[in-house]
C-alpha positions in Angstrom: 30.5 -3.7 70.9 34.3 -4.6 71.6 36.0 -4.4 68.1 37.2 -8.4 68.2 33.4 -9.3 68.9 32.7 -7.1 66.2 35.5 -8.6 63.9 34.6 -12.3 64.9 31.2 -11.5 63.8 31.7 -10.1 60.2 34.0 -12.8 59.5 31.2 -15.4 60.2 28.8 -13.4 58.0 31.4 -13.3 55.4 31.8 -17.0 56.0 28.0 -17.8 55.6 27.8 -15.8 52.9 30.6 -17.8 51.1 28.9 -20.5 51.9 25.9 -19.9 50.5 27.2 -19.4 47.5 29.6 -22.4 47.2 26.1 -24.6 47.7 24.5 -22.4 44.7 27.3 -23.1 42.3 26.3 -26.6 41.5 23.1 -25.7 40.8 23.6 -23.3 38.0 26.2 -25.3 36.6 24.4 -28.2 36.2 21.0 -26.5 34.7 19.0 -28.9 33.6 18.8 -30.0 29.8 16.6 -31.0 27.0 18.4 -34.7 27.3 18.6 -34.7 31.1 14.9 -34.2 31.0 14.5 -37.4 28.5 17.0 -39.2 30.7 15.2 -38.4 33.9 11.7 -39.3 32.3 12.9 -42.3 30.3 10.8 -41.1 27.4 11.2 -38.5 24.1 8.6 -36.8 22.3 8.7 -36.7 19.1 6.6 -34.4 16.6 5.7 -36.2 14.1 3.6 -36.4 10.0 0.5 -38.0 9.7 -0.3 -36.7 6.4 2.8 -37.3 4.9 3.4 -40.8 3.0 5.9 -42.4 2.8 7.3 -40.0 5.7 4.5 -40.3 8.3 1.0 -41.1 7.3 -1.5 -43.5 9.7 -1.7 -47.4 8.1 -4.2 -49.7 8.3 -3.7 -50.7 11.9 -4.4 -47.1 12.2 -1.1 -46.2 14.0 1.6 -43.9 12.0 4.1 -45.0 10.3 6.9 -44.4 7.5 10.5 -43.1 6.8 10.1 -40.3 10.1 8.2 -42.7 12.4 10.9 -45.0 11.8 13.5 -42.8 12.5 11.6 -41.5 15.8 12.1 -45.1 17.0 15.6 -45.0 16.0 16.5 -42.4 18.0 14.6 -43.5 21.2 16.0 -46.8 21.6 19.5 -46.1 20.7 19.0 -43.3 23.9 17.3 -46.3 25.6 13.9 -44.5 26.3 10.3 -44.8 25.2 9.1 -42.8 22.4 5.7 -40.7 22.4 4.7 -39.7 19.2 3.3 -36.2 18.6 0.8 -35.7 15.4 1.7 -32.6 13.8 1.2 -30.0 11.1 3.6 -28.3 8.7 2.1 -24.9 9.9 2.1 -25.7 14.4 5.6 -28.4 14.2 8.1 -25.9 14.9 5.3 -23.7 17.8 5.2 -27.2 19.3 9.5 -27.6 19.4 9.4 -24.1 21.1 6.7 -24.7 24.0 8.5 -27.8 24.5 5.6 -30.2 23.5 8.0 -32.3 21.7 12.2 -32.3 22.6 12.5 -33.4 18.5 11.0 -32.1 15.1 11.2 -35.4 12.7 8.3 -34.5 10.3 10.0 -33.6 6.7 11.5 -30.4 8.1 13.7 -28.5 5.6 16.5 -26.0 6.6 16.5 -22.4 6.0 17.8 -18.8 7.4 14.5 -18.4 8.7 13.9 -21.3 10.6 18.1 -20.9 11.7 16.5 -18.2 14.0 14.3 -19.8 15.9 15.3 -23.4 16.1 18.5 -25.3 15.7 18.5 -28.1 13.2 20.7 -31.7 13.4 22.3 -32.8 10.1 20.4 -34.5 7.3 18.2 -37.7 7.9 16.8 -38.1 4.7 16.9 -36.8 1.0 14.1 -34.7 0.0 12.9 -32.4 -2.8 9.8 -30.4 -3.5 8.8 -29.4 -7.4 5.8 -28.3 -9.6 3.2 -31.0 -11.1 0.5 -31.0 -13.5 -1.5 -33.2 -15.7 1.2 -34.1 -19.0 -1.4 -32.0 -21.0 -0.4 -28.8 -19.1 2.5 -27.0 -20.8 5.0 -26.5 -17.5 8.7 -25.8 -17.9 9.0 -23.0 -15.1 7.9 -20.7 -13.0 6.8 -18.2 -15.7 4.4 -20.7 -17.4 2.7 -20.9 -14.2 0.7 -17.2 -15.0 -3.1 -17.1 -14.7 -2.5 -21.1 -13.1 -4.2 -22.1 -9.8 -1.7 -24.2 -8.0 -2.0 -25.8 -4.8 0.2 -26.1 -1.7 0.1 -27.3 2.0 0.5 -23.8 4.2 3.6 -23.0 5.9 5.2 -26.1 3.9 8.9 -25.4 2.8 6.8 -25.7 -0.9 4.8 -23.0 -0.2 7.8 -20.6 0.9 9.5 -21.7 -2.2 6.6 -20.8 -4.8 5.7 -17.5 -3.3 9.2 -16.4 -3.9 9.3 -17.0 -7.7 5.7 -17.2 -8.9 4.1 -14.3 -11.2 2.4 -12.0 -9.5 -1.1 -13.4 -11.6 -0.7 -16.9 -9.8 -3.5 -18.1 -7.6 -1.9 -19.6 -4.9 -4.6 -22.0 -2.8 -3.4 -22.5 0.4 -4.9 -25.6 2.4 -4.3 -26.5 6.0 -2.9 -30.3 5.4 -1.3 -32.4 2.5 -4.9 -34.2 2.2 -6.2 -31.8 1.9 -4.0 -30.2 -0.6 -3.7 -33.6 -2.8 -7.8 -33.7 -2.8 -8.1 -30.0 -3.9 -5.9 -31.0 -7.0 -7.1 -34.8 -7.7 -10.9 -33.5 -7.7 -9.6 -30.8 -10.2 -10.6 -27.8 -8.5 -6.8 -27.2 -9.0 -4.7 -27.6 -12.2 -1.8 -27.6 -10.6 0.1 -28.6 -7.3 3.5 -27.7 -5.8 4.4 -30.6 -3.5 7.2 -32.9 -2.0 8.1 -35.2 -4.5 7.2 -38.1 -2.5 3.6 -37.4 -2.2 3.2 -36.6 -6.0 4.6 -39.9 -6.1 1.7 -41.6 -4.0 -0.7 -39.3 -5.3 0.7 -40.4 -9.1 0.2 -44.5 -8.2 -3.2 -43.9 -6.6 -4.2 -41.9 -9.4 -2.8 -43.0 -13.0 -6.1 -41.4 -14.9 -4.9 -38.3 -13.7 -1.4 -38.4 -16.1 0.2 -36.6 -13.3 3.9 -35.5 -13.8 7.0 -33.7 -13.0 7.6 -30.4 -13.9 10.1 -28.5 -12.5 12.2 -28.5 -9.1 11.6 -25.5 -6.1 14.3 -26.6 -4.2 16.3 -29.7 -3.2 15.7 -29.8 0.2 17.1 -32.9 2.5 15.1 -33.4 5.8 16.5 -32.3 9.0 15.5 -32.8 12.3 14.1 -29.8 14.6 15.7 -29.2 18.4 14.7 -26.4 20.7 16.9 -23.3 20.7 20.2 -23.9 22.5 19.8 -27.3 23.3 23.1 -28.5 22.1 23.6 -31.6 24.6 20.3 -32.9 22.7 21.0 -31.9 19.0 25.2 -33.2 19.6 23.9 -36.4 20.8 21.4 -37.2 18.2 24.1 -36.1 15.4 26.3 -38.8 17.1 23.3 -41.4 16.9 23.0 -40.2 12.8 26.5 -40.5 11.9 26.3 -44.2 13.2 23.3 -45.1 11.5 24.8 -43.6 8.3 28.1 -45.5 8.8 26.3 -48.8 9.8 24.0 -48.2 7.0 20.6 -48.0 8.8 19.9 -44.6 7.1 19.8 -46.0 3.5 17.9 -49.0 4.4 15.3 -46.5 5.7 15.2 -44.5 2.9 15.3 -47.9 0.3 12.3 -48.9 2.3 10.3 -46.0 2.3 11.8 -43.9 -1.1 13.1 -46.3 -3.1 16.2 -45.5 -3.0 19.1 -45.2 -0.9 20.0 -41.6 1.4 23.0 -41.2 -0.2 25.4 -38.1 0.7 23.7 -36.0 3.3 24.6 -32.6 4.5 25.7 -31.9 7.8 
């Protein structure tokens, strides 16, 4: 071959080749996202309590509702999509976030180092708290007086991480797969003692005042967060924009007065 034809011809592979890759740039620059794929879809799907009052439990109408439902419409129509609500469990919400059944976490989801590494977290929705309580005739000022003492907890909850770190090594810790299941185990007595959110002591406490339930002592002061899938910063950014509105406008402590009681106050970020 003639060394021009020869030169003419690498430079048009070079030029196809150049090509090619000019039409792939786009592509991997504009990977699709956690929000483009709510966008695209016009809906979000949101994991969500059911067992959880006054965050997320099922009313009358028997469709869920409370502080997190609320919030899960919040967010959908201030991104101007549908929302599809997810029923979830303290121990399969986060599995859920990661194998992208639900793009958002809103279920009374607390922050810690261990969660950090597997999920990325908003700033604070809602105040939240989990503590010890018994009967007023059980003596209960801390985790020491808890020895030889069944107490119930929900599994995988924040208040089940919490008591296994402190609690003597002679506590009984029952472990039960939902909160009703947990708040039956301790209202039929078959446990003296529950470790819960303080919310649902609270509903337990009104349905229950034969019981003489109290507080005891706090596990850990805990605001709720809201769970997004690893690395999806365009989605977790835009829903921290949507929360610093509703905190400025004031939506966030009418939620909370309407569900709590009281306002949301000062929220970390």
């Amino acid at each position: 071959m003639p060394r021009s034809l020869f030169r003419r011809h690498a430079l048009a592979r070079l030029a196809a080749t150049a090509a090619c890759l000019f039409c792939l740039a786009p592509v991997t620059s504009k990977a699709q996202t956690a929000l483009d794929d709510i966008t695209a879809r016009k809906q979000i799907n949101v994991a969500i309590p059911t067992d959880f009052p006054p965050y997320g439990f099922v009313g009358t109408d028997l469709k869920p509702q409370g502080l997190d439902i609320d919030m899960a419409h919040y967010i959908a129509a201030r991104l101007g999509v549908k929302v599809e609500l997810v029923p979830v469990t303290s121990a399969n919400r986060i599995p859920y976030l990661q194998t992208k059944k639900a793009d958002l976490v809103i279920s009374t989801l607390g922050k810690n180092a261990e969660r950090e590494k597997v999920i990325d977290f908003t700033a604070a929705y809602s105040p939240f708290f989990q503590a010890v309580f018994a009967a007023r005739s059980v003596s209960i000022k801390s985790a020491a007086d808890l020895a030889g003492k069944s107490v119930a907890v929900t599994r995988g909850a924040m208040e089940d991480l919490e008591l296994s770190k402190i609690a003597p090594a002679s506590v009984d810790i029952k472990r039960y797969e939902d909160n009703n299941a947990t708040v039956s185990a301790f209202v039929s007595g078959q446990v003296p003692v529950i470790a819960t959110g303080a919310s649902v002591a609270g509903n337990l406490m009104a349905r229950n005042p034969q019981l003489a339930t109290e507080f005891k002592f706090v596990l850990k002061d805990s605001p709720n967060f809201i769970g997004v899938a690893k690395g999806e910063d365009k989605l977790r950014l835009k829903v921290n924009e949507i929360l610093a509105q509703a905190k400025a406008s004031g939506d966030l402590d009418k939620m909370a007065m309407r569900w709590l009681g009281r306002p949301a106050g000062e929220l970390p970020q």
